[in-house]
N, C-alpha and C positions, 0 to 999 in steps of 0.2 A: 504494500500500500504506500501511496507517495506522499509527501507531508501537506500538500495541500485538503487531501484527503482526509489525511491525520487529524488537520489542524481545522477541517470541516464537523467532521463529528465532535471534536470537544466540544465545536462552537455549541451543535445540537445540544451537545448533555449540560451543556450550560445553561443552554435555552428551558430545558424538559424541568434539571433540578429549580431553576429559578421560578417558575411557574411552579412545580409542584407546592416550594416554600409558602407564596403566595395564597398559594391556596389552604395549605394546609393552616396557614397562621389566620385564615379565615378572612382575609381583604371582599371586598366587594368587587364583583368580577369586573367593574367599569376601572376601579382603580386599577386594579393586574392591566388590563386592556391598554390604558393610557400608558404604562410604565412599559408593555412590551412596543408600544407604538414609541414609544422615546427611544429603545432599544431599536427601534429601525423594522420592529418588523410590521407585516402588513395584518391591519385589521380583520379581515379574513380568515389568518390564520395564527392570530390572537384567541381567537375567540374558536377555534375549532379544538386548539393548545388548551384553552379552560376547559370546555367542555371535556376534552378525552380526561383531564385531571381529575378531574370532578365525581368523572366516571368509575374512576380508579382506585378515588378515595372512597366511595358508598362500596367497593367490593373489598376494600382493605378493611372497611369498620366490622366485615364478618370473617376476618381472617382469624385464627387462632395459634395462639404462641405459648409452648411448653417449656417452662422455666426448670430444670434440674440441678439446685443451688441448693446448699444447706441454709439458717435460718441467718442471712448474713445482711448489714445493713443496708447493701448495696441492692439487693433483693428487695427489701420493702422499697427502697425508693425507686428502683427499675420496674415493679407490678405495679406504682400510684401513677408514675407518668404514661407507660404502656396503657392502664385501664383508662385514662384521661381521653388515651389517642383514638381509645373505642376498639381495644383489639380486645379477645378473650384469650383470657389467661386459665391454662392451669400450671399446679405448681407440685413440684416434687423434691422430698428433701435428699433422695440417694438413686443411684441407677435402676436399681430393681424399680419402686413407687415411679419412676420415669418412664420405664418399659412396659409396666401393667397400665400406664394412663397413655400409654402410644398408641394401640387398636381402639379402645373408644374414644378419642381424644382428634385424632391424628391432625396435628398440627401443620400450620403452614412454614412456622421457623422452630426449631430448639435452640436454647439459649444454656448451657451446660459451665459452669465454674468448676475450673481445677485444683481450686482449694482446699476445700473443705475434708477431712479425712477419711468422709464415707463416701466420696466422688473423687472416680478414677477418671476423669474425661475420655483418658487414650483408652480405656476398654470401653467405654459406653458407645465412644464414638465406632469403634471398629466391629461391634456385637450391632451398633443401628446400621452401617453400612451392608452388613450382612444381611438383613430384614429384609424383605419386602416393600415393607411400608416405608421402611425408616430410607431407603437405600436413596431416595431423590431430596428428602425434606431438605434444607438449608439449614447449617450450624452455625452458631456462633460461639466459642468457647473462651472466658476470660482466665486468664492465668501470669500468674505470677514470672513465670520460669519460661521468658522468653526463646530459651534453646529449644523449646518442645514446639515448637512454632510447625518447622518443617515436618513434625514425625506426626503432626495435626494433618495437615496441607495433605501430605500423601495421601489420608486416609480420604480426603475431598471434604475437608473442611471449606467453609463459607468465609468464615471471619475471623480472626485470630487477634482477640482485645486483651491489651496488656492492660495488667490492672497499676497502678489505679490506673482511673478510666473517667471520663469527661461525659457525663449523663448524657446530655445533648446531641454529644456527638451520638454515642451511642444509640440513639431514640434515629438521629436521622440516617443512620447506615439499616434501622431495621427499615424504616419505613423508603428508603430506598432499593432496599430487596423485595419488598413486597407490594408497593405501591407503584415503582418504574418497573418492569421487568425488564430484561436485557434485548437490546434492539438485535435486529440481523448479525449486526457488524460486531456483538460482543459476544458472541457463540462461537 
């Protein structure tokens, strides 16, 4: 791919994330409109950009996200902002409680912490990649011990959030796995 190319799609996911924000911070769609019309783009396809948002948001608010954290603070305040975002949460304090709420549950992300001493992430993660179920969902696993990063990755980890960890950021990496999906050109 040539950089003009390159340097076309960033433009895109700059375009898609700044609309999403917009949206998701709940602006009124005349304000988004006038702001991507300053941004140079055409009315038209302003308002085609909110709509698909908009669209994307009412299927994200039925999305469902499986937490596999022991009872840690960063847990309560990651399920107050997540339930705020309108996702459903369940929640699990060890691997097993994670794997028995996986078939009725089946989530659209797992969110897994490698701390805690009743959570192995690298087995949880390698025991879901085996499933069925588990083998496509999207992870994210926070951890301490940024060496374990790659031995994450192989397993086709999603995310790999060194703790500490920036709420924010975090809230917006989920809600762009599950709100954006990945266009043509990032498959």
């Amino acid at each position: 791919m040539d950089t003009n190319a390159q340097d076309r799609e960033k433009e895109i996911q700059k375009l898609y994330d700044f609309v999403a924000e917009q949206v998701i911070a709940g602006l009124y769609k005349s304000d988004i409109i006038d702001k991507l019309i300053e941004l140079g783009v055409a009315r038209d396809l302003a308002l085609e950009l909110i709509d698909e948002m908009e669209q994307r948001l009412t299927r994200m608010r039925k999305k469902r996200i499986l937490l596999v954290m022991g009872d840690l603070p960063e847990k309560i305040s990651l399920v107050k902002e997540l339930s705020i975002a309108g996702y459903k949460i369940a929640e699990s304090l060890d691997e097993k409680e994670g794997f028995d709420k996986l078939e009725g549950f089946v989530p659209h992300l797992i969110i897994a912490d490698n701390g805690p001493p009743q959570i192995d992430s690298y087995s949880f993660l390698k025991r879901l990649r085996k499933d069925p179920i588990g083998r496509k969902i999207p992870v994210f696993i926070f951890s301490e011990r940024k060496a374990m990063k790659d031995s994450f990755v192989v397993l086709g980890l999603t995310e790999f959030i060194e703790k500490p960890f920036c709420l924010q950021e975090v809230v917006k990496q989920i809600k762009r796995i599950i709100v954006i999906p990945k266009r043509s050109w990032e498959r």
